[in-house]
N, C-alpha and C positions, 0 to 999 in steps of 0.2 A: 522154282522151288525156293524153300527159304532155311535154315538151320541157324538156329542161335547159340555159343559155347565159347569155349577161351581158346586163345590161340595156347598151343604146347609146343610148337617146333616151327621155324621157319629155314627151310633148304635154302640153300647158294643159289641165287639167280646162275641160270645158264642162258647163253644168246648165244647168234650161230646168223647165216643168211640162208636163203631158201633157194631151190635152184633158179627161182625168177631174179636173184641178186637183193630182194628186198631183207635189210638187217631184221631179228625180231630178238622178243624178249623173254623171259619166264621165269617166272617165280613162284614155290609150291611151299606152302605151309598149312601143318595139319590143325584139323581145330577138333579140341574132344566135350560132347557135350555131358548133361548128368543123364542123359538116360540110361536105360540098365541094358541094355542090347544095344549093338548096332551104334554105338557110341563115338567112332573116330573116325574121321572123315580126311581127305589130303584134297585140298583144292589147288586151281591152278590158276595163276593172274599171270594174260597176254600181253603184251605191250610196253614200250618204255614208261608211256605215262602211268599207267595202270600201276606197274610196276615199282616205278618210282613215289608214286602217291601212296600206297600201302608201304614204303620203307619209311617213309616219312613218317606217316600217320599211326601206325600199329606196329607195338612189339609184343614177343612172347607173353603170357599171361593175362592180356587185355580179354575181357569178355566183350563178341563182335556181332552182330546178325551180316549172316553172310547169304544173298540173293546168287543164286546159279543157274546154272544148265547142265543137264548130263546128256555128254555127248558119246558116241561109240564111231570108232575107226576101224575099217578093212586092212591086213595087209598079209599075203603071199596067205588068203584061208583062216587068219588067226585075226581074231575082235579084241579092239583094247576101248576100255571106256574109261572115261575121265571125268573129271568135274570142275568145269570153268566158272569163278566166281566173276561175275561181271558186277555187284555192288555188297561194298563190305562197310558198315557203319558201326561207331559204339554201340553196344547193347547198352539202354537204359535200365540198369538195376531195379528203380524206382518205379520204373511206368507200369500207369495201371491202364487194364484191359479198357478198351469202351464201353464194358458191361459196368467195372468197379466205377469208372468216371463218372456213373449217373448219381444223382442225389437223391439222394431218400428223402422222400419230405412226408413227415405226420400231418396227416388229415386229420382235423379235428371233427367229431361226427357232427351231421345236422341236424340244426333244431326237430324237433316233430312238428311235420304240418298237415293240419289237418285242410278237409275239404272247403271251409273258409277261408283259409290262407290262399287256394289254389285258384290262379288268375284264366287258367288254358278253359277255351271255351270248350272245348268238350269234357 
């Protein structure tokens, strides 16, 4: 899935290890887009790199297209769902759709041709 909107808040990285001993990472910032409903979103970036490439690259107020996943977790009866952003790039302000990118080109009309002019043998 894909949502495009500005960043308004970025949370504290939290990290912690998993009981296999592996370290991990996360970082959760909300992005709000214009639409009139259903407007604010809280994604979640895994990983040191992930992690660290987004503190890098984006701060609060950047408009972003943010690529994800919605995921949903079982625990003791109770469902949580989340939203893991796996590719977050500048939103191009400017860019126009592949519809706008075509050219309009004026056809200038054609001559009139009569059955003289016409070569097709039938």
């Amino acid at each position: 899935m894909k949502v495009t909107g500005q960043i308004t808040k970025v949370l504290p990285t939290q990290s912690g290890t998993s009981k296999a001993g592996k370290e991990w990472k996360k970082l959760s910032f909300l992005l709000e887009t214009d639409e009139k409903y259903n407007n604010l979103y809280c994604f979640d970036v895994f990983g040191e790199d992930k992690v660290s490439n987004f503190e890098k690259y984006n701060k609060v107020g950047d408009m972003v297209d943010v690529d994800f996943n919605v995921k949903t977790n079982e625990w003791n009866d109770k469902y949580f769902v989340g939203l893991d952003a796996w590719k977050i790039f500048k939103a191009d302000a400017n860019a126009l759709t592949d519809a706008a990118k075509k050219i309009d080109v004026a056809f200038e009309p054609a001559d009139d041709l009569t059955e003289a002019d016409d070569d097709l043998p039938f």
